[in-house]
N, C-alpha and C positions, 0 to 999 in steps of 0.2 A: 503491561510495560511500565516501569516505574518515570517519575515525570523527568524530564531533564534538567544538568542539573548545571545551577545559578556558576557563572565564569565563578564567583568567589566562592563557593560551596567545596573548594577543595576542603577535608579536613570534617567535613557534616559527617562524614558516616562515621569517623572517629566520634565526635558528640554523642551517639546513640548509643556508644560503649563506655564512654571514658562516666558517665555518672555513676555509673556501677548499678542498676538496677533493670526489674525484669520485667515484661510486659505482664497485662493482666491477662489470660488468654480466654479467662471468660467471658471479655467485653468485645470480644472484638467479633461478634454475629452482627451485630446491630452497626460498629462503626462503618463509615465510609473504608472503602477501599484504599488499602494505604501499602508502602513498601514494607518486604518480611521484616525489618530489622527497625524494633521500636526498642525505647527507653521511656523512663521515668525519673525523675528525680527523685531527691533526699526526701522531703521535707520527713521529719519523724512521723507520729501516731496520726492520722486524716480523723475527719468525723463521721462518724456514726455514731447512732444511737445508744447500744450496749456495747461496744470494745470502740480500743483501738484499733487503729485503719490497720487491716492484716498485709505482713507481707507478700509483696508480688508473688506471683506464680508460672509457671511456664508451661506450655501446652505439653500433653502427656502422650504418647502414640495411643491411636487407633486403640481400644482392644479387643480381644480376638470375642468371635461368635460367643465362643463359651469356654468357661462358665461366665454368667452372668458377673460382671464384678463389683464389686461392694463402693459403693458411693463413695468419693473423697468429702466427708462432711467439711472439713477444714478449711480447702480448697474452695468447695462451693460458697460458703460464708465469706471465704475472702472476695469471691468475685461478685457477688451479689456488695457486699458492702462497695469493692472498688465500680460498679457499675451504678450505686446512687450516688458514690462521691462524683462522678463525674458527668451526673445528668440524664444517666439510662435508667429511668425507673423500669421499661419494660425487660429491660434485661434483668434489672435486680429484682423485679418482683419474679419472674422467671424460678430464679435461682434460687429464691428466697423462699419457695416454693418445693422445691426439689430438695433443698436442706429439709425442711418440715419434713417430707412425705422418708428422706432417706433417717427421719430420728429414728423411728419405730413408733413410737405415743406423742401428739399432738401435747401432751402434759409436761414432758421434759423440760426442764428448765431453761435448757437451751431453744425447743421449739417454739418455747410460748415467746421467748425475746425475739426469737424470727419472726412471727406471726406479728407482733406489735409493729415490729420493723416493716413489714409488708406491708400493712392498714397504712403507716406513717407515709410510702411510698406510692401506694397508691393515692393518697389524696395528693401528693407530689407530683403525680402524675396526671389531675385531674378527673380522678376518679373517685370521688366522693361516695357515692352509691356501694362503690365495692369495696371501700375502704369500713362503709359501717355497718357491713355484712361481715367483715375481717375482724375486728376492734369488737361487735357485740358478741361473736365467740370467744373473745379472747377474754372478755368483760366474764361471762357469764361461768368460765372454765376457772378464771382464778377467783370468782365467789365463790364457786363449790368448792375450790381448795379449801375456804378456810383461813384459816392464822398462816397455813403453810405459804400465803402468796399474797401479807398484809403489806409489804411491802412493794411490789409491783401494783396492787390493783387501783390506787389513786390515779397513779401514773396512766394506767390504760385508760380509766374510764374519765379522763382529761383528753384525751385522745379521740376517744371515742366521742364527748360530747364536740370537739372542732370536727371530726368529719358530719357528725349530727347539723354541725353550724354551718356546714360548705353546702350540704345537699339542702337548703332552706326549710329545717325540721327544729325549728326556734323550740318547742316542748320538750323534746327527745332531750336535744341539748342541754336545756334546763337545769333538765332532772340527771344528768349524766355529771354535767357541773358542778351541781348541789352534793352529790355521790362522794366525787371525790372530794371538796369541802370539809365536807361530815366524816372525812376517814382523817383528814387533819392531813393532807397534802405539803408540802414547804412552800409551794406553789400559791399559796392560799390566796394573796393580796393580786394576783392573776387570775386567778377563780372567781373573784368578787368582779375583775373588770369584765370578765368575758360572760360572768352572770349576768352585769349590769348590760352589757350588749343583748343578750339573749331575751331578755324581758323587753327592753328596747322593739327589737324586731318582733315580739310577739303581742307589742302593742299596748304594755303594762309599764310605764313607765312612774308610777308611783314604787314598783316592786324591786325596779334597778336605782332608784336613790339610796338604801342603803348599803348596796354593795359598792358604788362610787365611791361611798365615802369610805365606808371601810379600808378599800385599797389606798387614800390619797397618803398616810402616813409613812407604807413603805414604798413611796413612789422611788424607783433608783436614782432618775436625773430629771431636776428643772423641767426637761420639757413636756416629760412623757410626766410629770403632775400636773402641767399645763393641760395635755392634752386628758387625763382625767377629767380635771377641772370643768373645761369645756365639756365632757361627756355629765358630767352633774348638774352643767348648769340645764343643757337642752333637756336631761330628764325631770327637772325641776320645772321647764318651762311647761312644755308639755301637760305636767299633773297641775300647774294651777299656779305654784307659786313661784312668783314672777321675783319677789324680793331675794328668795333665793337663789335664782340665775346671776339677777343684778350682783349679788356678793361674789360669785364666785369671779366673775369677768372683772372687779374690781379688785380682786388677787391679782388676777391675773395680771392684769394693766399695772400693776404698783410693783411687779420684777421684772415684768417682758420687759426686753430690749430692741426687737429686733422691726425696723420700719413697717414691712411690709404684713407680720404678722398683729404689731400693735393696732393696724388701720381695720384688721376684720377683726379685732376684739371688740374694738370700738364701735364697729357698724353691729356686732352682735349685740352689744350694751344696750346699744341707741332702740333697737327693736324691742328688746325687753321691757325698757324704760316705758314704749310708749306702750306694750300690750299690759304695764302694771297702769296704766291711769297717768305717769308721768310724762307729758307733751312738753314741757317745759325743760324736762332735764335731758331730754331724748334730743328735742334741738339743739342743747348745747352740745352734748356729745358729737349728733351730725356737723356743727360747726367748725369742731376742734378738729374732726378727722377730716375735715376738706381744705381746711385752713394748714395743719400741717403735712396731710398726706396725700396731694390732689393729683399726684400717679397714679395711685391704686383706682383698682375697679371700684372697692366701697366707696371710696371718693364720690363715684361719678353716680351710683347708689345713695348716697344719701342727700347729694345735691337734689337730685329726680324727687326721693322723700319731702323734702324742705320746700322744694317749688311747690308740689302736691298740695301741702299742709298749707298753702298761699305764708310764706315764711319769706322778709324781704332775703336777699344774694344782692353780694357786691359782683354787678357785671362780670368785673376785669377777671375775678378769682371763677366768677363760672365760664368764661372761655379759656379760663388755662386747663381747669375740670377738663372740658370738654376734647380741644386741644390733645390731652396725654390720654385718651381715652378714646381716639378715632372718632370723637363728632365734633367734624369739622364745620360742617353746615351749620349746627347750633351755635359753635362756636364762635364764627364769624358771624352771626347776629350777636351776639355777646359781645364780641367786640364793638362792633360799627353803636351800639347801644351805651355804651361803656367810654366811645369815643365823647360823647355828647354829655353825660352825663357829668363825668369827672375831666375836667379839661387840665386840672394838675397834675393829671397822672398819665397825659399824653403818651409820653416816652413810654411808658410801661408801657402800652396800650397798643402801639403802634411796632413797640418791638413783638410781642406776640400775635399782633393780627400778622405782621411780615411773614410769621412762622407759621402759620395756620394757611395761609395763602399758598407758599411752597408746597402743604401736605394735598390741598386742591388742585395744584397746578397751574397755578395762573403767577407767573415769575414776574409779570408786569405789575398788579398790583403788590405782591410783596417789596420791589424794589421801591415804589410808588410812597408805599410805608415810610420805609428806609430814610428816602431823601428828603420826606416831610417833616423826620426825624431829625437829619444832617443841617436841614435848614435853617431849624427854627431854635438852635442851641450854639453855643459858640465852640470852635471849630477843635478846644480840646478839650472840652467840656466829654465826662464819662459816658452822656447817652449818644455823643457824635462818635463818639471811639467804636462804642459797640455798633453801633448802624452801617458806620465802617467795614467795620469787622465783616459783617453778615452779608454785608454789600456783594464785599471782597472774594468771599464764599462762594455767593450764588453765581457769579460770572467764573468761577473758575470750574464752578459744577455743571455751567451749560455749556463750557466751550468755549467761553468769551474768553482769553486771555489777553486779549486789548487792555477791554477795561475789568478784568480782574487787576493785570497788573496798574492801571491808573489807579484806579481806587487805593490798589496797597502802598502807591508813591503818597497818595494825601492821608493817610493813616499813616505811617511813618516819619510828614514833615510836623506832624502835628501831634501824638500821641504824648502823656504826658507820666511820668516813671510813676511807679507802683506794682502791686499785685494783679490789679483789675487790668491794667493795660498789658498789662506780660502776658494774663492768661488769653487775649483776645488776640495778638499778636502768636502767640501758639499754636493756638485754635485755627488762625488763618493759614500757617507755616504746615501743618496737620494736612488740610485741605489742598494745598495750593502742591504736596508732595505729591499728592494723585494724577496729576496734570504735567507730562512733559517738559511742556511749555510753558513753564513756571516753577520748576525743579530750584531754578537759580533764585526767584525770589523767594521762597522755600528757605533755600539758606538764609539769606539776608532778617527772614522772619524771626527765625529760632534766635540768631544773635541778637538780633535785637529784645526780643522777649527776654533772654536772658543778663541785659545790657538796662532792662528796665525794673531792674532789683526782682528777680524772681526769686524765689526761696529753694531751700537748699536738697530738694524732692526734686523740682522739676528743671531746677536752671540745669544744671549738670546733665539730664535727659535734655535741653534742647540743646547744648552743646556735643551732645554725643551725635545728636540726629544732624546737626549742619555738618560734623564732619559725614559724618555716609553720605550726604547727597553731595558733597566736595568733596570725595572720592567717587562718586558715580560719575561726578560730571568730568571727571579725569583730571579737578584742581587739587593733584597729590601735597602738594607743599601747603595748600592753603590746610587741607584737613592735618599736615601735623601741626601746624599755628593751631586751630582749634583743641586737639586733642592737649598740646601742651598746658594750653591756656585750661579746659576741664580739670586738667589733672593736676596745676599752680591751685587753682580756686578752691574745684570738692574734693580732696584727696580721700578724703574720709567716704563719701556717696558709694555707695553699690555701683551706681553708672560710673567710676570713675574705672571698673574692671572693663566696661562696654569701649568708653574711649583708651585706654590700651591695646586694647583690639586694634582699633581702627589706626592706632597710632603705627602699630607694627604690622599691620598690611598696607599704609600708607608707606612706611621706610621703605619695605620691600620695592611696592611699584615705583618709588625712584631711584631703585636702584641699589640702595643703602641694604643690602643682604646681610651685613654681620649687626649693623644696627639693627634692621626689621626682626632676625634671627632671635638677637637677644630676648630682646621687648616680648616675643611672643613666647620665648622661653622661659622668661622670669614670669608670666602672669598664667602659664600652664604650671609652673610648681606653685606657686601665691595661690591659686585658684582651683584647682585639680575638679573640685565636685561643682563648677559652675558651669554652666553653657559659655560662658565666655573662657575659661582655662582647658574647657574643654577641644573648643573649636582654635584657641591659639598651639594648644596640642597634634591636633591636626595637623595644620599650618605649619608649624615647625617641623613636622615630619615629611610632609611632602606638600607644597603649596598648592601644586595642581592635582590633589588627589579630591575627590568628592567627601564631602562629610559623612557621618554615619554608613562609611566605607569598609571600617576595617575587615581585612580576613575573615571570613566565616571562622570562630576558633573551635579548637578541640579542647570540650569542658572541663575544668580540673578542680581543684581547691576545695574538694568538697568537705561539709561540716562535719572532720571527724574529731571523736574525742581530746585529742592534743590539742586543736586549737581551742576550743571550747576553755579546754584547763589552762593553758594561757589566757583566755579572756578574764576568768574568773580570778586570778592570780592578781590580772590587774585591776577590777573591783574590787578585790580588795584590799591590794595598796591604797589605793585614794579615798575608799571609804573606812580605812583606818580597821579592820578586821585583820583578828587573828589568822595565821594559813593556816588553820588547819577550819577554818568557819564554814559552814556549810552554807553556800549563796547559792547551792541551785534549787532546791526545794521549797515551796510553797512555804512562808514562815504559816505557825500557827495564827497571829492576830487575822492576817490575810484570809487563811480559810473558815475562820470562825464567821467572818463577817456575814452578815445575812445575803448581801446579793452576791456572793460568791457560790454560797448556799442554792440560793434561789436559780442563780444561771447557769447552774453545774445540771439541775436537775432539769429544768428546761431546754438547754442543750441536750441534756439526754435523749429527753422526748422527742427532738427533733424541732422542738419553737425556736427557732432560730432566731427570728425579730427580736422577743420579748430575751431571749436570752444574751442575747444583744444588746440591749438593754441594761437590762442588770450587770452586765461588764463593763461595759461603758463609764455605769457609776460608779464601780470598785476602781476604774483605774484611775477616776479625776478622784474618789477619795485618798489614793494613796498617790496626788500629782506630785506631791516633793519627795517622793522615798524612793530614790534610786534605785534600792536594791529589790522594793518591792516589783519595781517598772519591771527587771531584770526575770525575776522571776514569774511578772504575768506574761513576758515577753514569750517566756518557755510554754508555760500554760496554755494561752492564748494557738502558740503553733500547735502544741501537741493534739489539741480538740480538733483544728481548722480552722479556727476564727481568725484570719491570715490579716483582715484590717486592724483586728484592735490589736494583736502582736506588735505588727508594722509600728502603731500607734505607742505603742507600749517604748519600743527600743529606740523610736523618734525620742520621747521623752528624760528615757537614759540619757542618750547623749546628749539633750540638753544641759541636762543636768552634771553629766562630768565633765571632767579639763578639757574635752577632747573636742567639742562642740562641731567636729564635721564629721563626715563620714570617713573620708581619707586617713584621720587620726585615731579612729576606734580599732582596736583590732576586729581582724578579718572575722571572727566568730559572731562579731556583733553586727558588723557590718551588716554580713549575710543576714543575718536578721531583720535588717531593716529594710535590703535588697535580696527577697529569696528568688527563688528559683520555682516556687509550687506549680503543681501542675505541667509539669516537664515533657510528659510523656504526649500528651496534648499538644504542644507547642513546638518540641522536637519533631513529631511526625509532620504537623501542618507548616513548620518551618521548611523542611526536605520538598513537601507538597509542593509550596511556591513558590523555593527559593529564596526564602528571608532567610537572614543571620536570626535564631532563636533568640540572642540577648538583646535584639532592636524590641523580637514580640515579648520579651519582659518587662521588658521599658516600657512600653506602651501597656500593658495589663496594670503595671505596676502603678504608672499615672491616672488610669480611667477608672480603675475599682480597688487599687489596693487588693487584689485577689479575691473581692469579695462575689462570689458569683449569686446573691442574691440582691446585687445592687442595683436601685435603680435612681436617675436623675430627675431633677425637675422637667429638663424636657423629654422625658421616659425614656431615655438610654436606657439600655438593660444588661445587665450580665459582665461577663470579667470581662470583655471588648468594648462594653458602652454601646451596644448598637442599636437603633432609634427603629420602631417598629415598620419604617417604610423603606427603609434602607434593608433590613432583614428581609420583608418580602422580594424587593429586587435579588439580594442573593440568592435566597431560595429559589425563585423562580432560572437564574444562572447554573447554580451549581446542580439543577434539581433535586436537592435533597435535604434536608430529614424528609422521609414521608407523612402526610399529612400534616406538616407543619401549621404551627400556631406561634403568635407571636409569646407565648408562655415560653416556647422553647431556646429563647435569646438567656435565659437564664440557667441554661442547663449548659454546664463547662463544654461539655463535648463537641456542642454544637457553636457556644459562642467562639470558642478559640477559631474552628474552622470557618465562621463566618469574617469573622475581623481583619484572618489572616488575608482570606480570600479579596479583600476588599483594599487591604494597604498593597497588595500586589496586584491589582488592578490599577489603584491609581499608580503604583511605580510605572506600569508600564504606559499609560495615560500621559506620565511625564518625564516621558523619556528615560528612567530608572535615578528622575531628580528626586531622593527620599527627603528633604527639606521640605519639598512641594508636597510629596504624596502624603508625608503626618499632618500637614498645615489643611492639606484638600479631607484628611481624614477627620480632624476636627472642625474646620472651618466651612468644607464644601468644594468642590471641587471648580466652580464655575467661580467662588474668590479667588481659591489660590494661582488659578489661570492667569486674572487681572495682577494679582502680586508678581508672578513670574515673571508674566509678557513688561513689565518695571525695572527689572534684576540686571535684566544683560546676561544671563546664564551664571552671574557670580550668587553665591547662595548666602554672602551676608549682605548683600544688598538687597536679596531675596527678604529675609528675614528680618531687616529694617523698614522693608514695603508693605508687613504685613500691619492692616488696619484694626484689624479686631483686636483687642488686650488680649481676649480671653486664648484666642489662638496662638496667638505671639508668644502667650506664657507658657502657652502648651509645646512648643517646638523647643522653649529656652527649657524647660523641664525635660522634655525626651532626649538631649543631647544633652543632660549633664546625668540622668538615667543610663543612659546606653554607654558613654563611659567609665562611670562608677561599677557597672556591671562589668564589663571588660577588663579593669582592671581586678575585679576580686574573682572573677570565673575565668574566662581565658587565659589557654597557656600555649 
């Protein structure tokens, strides 16, 4: 029985028709149980290995006993490639299978690319073992070819030596690697790294320094030579020479930029340093990365070093070490050490042991700090403001709203204008929003902070936030005085869209309808692709309707060639081309270039990372060439590589007139907001009652459609979903069988997991979607605390949210879900 369907789902069963396409019918043994009537979307050619992704197919009748009927080779190829696009290796290797056996000769030109394609998917599949049982027939059939298959056999026996490297056969590998090398691969500067690993694990690291180096000249981008780099230096340490490590992490350090990456360079230096004999240079290094990076984990690593080596530390800087690194115990011995030692430096001193106290739990001595602070400095002096400040904090964090609000009346009579007193005055306005019971001083914070010369980032943010909590608190007139006063000051700010919002839902609740009407009228045309144009769109349309509401639509607009030739018509207006110029094809400079070369062929193979890689580099080589952007834009979809596309037609429209989405044409648009993966998402849409173009939005924000994405906090897959979170689905939905956290990466499975999970929390919160994306990012037990704040209103909601990271994510998926509504719905 098909599931029931969503009060807004009128109009879904048209979706599953109106893209125009057919289901795959050889995938669907394996899928989940789903309604007869599936679709897919556009997107052009998908990836695989040797073709373009084949057109859909449709299931064929029964056929009869006999005769025996002759294999749809075509057919099967198609479903076998649509069953690895979308995460079924056991079905594609299946299939993939059944093509081989229906060729007649395993030699056919066509079987042997099946066969490659199988090995590729089986190790896809986790099956190493039978992947180089697959790959060493396929190896050994196009040796005996001959010349006739000098072309293919690099390729394989590159294949062959990664499943060699997955089943821990470091020799096989080797010699499988060095194979294709010696056959002069294009691949080659990848061969060298993946030799330089294999020597590695096989414990010969004198043998992988000179494939390191080999590869570093065509490294594609910055980071992946960094991350050579680093693989030359360890092999260098390893065999003995330590000067040579030291060099290479001194590259490194002389273009990294990035905080948390420069601190493990530095603690790898430092170790180098001291295993060459240099104690001397190794301390300084441990100094420099604790002195500027004393977050990081090597921080609290080379301080541990430095004590060891009996190396003096200034107390104060190893309890803040300690402090950002959960030892607190240490910590406050550092302190209380630090206290005695250095008595100029009280105030630092006492402002961190305050903080280190709170991570203990003991609120008495933190405050203890605080007032020892308050006391012993005059009363608007910068270290009494901050003590204040933190004061202020802590009682409003345990409930005290007494002397929370005390505290924040002698911080207020005495604070003195600048930066440092704005941001502490924020900081307190921040905190003091979490608490009921101090909503109102909450506002009075933010004004003030922004009344104490704050700069032109945050003053305009805290004038937008006093008016939401002077609209929470039902002071409507006061929040248009604030919003006025925003939009007088930062007219120019980002936040100055956020206080038009709030201006035009303040008009409304007093009443003022053709004024509120306006305001939110003019700033949904002004604004169309923002979460703020987006939601004053709404608003204007129906004030009490719920956000991320509209109609389930019936999909239309889809990318056919007319509007394409209108896109290109207007590239090349503004880039000054002839009409009759050919903008859609790869120009020649573009494919000559080596990592076009190099990622086309790796793509082929199925190296998706590395091929990754080398596109990456082509497209920041060509960042200012519009037209090239345009045509990796095409490239990029036509393979699958759906991020760097995305990536690609972001960068177009930086670069033309048209600098939003709203103003590009529709051809381009869609490019930058696709639809991939349709058939997936349309079925799991029906499944639970989502609008399909919310679950695009949401794929669209967590991976760019990348389904082998993962995050630093191992989100996985085109849903992002964290491997503990998967298991709970699994164990709900009971299915994929024998599930592995591998399988969050495999589309089929992540779309149904993510879908499953935004429709639990919908229904969790009442069918509030604000909440459910905020609980879907954030967690469900925040977004609670956010909501149970709101009052049931959802920009209030969304003003209550404390995390940045999630708050951007809800302001991204409402300006997502209507950009998509407007270019697909009709």
């Amino acid at each position: 029985m098909p599931p029931k369907l969503h009060p807004g789902q009128r109009g879904l069963t048209l979706v599953l028709a109106s893209l125009g396409l057919l289901v795959c019918a050889a995938c669907a043994d394996n899928a989940p149980a789903e309604p007869a009537t599936r679709a897919v979307t556009a997107p052009p050619a998908q990836p695989t290995l040797y073709a373009t992704r084949p057109a859909r197919t449709t299931a064929t009748p029964a056929p009869l006993p006999t005769p025996e009927p002759t294999p749809d080779i075509a057919a099967l190829t198609t479903g076998a490639h649509y069953a690895a696009f979308i995460g079924d290796y056991a079905r594609a290797i299946e299939l993939g299978q059944r093509v081989v056996a229906a060729s007649g000769s395993e030699m056919r030109p066509d079987a042997l690319r099946m066969r490659l394609n199988i090995g590729r998917w089986q190790m896809d599949a986790g099956r190493a073992d039978a992947a180089v049982a697959t790959l060493s027939s396929v190896v050994a059939d196009l040796s005996a070819n001959g010349a006739d298959s000098g072309a293919e056999l690099p390729g394989a026996q590159a294949l062959l030596g990664r499943a060699y490297a997955l089943s821990g056969d470091a020799a096989n590998a080797l010699a499988q690697y060095a194979a294709a090398l010696a056959a002069g691969a294009v691949i080659s500067p990848w061969l060298h790294v993946w030799l330089g690993d294999a020597h590695l694990d096989a414990r010969r690291p004198t043998e992988a320094i000179p494939h390191y180096r080999a590869s570093l000249d065509a490294a594609p981008t910055p980071a992946q030579e960094f991350a050579r780099r680093e693989k030359l230096a360890l092999a260098s340490q390893l065999s003995g020479d330590f000067q040579a490590a030291i060099a290479q992490y001194e590259v490194i350090l002389g273009r990294a930029q990035l905080p948390a990456y420069r601190a493990r360079i530095l603690w790898e230096l430092a170790q180098a340093l001291q295993a060459a004999g240099q104690p001397e240079a190794a301390y300084q290094r441990m100094n420099e990365l604790t002195a500027n990076y004393p977050k990081t984990p090597q921080a609290f690593q080379a301080l541990q070093a430095l004590l060891n080596a009996g190396q003096p530390f200034d107390e104060l800087q190893r309890g803040i070490i300690g402090y950002h690194n959960g030892s607190h115990v240490a910590a406050r011995e550092a302190f209380r050490r630090a206290i005695t030692r250095y008595p100029e430096r009280a105030n630092d001193v006492r402002y961190w042991a305050a903080l280190n106290y709170l991570k203990l739990g003991s609120v008495p001595d933190a405050l203890r700090n605080l007032d020892q602070t308050i006391a012993s400095n005059p009363a608007n002096a910068p270290a009494t403001v901050v003590a204040l400040g933190e004061k202020a904090k802590i009682y409003a964090n345990v409930g005290d709203a007494a002397n929370a609000r005390a505290t924040f009346e002698r911080l207020s009579a005495n604070v003195p204008r600048g930066q440092a007193s704005a941001s502490v005055l924020f900081d307190v306005a921040q905190t003091f929003a979490r608490n009921d019971a101090l909503v109102a001083e909450a506002t009075r914070a933010y004004e003030t902070a922004e009344a104490l010369q704050f700069d032109a980032e945050r003053g305009p943010e805290a004038l937008a936030r006093a008016a939401a909590l002077q609209y929470r608190l039902g002071q409507y007139a006061k929040a248009v005085t604030t919003t006025q006063k925003l939009l007088a000051r930062y007219d120019r700010s980002p936040q100055a869209l956020l206080g038009r919002l709030w201006l035009g839902k303040a008009q409304l609740a007093l009443g003022d309808l053709t004024g509120g009407m306006e305001t939110l009228q003019a700033l949904a045309q002004q604004a169309p692709d923002t979460y703020e144009g987006a939601r004053a769109a709404e608003l204007a349309a129906d004030p009490d309707q719920p956000p991320l509401s509209a109609p389930f639509p019936s999909l239309g607009s889809r990318m056919d060639a007319t509007g394409q030739e209108e896109a290109e018509a207007w590239l090349r207006g503004w880039l000054g081309l002839e009409a009759s110029a050919n903008v859609r094809d790869l120009r020649a400079d573009v494919r000559s270039d080596s990592r076009f070369i190099r990622g086309s062929e790796l793509w082929r193979l199925g190296f998706k990372l590395e091929a990754r890689e080398e596109f990456e580099g082509l497209r920041a080589a060509f960042g200012r060439d519009a037209l090239a952007q345009y045509q990796l834009a095409l490239f990029f979809r036509d393979i699958g590589l759906y991020r760097s596309s995305i990536g690609a037609a972001d960068t177009l429209m930086r670069l033309s007139p048209a600098k939003t989405p709203s103003a590009l044409p529709a051809f381009i648009a869609r490019l930058l907001y696709p639809t991939y993966y349709a058939d997936l998402v349309l079925r799991h849409a029906q499944e639970f009652g989502l609008d399909p173009l919310l679950l695009f939005s949401l794929i669209r924000q967590e991976s760019l459609f990348e389904p082998f994405a993962v995050s630093s906090a191992a989100a996985n897959g085109l849903m992002q979903v964290i491997p503990s979170t998967g298991r709970e689905i699994h164990t709900e939905l009971n299915w994929p069988p024998n599930y592995t956290t591998a399988d969050l990466q495999k589309p089929y499975v992540s779309v149904r997991f993510g879908s499953h999970y935004l429709a639990k929390q919908r229904r969790f919160f009442g069918g509030d979607l604000y909440a459910a994306i905020a609980a879907y990012n954030g967690g469900p037990g925040n977004a609670l605390r956010w909501k149970e704040r709101s009052a049931g209103d959802p920009d209030v909601f969304f003003m209550a949210i404390t995390f940045d990271e999630t708050q951007r994510y809800v302001r991204a998926l409402a300006a997502n879900y209507a950009i998509y509504h407007r270019l697909y719905a009709r």
